[in-house]
C-alpha positions as CSV (number, residue, x, y, z in Angstrom):
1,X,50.7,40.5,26.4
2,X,53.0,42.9,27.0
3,X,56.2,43.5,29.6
4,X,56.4,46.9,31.3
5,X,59.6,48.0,32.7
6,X,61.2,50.8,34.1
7,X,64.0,52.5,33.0
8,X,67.4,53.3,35.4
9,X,69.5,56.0,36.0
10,X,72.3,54.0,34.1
11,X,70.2,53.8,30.8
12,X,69.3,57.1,30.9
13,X,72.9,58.4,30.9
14,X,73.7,56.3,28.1
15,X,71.7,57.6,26.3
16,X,72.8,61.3,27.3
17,X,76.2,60.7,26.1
18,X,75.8,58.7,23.3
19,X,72.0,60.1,22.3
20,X,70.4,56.6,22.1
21,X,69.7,54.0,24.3
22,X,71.6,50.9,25.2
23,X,71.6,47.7,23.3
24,X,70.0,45.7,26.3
25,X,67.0,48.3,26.3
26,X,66.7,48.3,22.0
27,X,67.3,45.0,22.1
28,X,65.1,43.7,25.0
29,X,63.0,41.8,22.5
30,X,61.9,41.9,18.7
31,X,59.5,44.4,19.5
32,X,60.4,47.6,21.9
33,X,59.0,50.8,23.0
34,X,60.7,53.8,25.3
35,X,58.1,55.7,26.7
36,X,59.3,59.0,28.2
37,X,57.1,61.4,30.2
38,X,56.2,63.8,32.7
39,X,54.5,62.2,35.7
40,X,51.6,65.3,35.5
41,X,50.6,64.9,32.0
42,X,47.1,63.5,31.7
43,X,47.9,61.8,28.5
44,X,50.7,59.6,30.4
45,X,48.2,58.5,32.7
46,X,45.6,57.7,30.3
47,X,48.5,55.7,28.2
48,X,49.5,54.1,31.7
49,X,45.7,53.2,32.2
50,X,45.4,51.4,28.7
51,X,49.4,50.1,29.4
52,X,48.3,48.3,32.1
53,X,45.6,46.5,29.9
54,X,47.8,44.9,27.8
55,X,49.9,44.0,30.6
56,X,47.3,41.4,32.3
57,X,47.8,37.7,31.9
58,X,45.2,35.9,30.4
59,X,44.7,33.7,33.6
60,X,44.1,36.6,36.1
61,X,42.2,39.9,36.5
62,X,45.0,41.8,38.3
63,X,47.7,43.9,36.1
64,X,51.3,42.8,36.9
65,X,53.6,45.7,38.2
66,X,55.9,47.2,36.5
67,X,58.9,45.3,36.7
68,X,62.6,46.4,37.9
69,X,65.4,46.6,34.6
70,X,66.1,43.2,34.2
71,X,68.8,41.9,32.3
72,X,67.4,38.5,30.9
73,X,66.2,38.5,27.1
74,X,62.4,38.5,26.8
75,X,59.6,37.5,24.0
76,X,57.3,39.3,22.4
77,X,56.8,43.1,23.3
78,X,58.6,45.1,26.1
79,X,58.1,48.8,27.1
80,X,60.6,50.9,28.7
81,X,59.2,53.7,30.7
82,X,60.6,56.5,32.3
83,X,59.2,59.6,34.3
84,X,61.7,62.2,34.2
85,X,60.7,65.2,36.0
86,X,61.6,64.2,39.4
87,X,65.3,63.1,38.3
88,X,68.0,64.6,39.0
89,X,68.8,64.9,35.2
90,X,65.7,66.3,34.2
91,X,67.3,69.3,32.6
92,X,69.8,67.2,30.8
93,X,67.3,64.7,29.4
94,X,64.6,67.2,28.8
95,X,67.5,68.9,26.3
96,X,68.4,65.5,24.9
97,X,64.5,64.9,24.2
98,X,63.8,68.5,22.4
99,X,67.2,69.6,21.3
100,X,69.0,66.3,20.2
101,X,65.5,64.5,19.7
102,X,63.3,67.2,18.1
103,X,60.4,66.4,20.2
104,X,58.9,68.6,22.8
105,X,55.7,66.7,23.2
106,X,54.9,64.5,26.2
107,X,54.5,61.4,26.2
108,X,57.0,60.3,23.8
109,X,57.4,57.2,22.7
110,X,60.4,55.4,20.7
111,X,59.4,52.3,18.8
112,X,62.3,49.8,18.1
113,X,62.3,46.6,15.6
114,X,64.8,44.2,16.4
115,X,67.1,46.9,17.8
116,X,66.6,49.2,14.9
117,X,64.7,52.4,15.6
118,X,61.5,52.4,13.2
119,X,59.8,55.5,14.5
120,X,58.9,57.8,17.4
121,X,55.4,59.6,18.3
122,X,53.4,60.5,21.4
123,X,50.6,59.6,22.6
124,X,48.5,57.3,20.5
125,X,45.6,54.6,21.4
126,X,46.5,51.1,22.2
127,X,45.7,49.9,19.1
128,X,48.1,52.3,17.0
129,X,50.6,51.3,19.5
130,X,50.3,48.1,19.0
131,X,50.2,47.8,15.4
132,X,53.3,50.3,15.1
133,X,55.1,48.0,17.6
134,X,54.1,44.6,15.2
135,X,55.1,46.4,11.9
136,X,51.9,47.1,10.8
137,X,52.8,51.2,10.6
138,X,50.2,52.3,13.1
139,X,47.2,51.5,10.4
């Protein structure tokens, strides 16, 4: 239903010097999320938990990985995520988050339409997520 991916070190600086994220990661497919967290925040894990739900193929019980950065266009829904406490630009990223960002909430999460930022939050439920993500505003 949905491809998870995670973020690298080279999309992350982009967006530190030019305060969004690259056209490959906007642009991945018609619907994308960036989901940016701490890895000790019990509402990232519960997200992960409900992430990896969505992520199950409809022919098996077992949740796919998350996948390297890949370069090839996809279908459908990607999600970008990134852990950034244990980087060596935390402090750099945490400022872009709350400073350039306004958002000093964990997780955060940037929804993109067709490479167009519609919105960003934080944690919501699956459903929200989805709906946000499919243009339906969250309802």
């Amino acid at each position: 239903m949905i491809e998870r991916v995670t973020l690298e070190q080279e999309h992350v600086m982009h967006a530190l010097e030019h305060h969004e994220f690259p056209d490959e990661i906007i642009s991945a497919a018609p619907a994308v999320a960036v989901v940016l967290s701490q890895s000790w925040c019990p509402q990232w894990r519960a997200m992960q938990d409900w992430l990896r739900g969505l992520q199950r193929r409809p022919d098996s019980a077992e949740p796919e990985a998350v996948q390297p950065a890949s370069t090839e266009p996809a279908t459908g829904i990607v999600v970008w995520e990134l852990e950034y406490d244990g980087t060596p630009y935390f402090r750099e990223f945490l400022a872009l988050k709350e400073q350039v960002w306004s958002n000093r909430l964990i997780p955060y999460v940037r929804y993109y339409r067709d490479g167009r930022l519609l919105e960003t939050g934080n944690y919501t439920s699956a459903e929200r997520f989805l709906a946000k993500l499919r243009g339906n505003g969250g309802a």
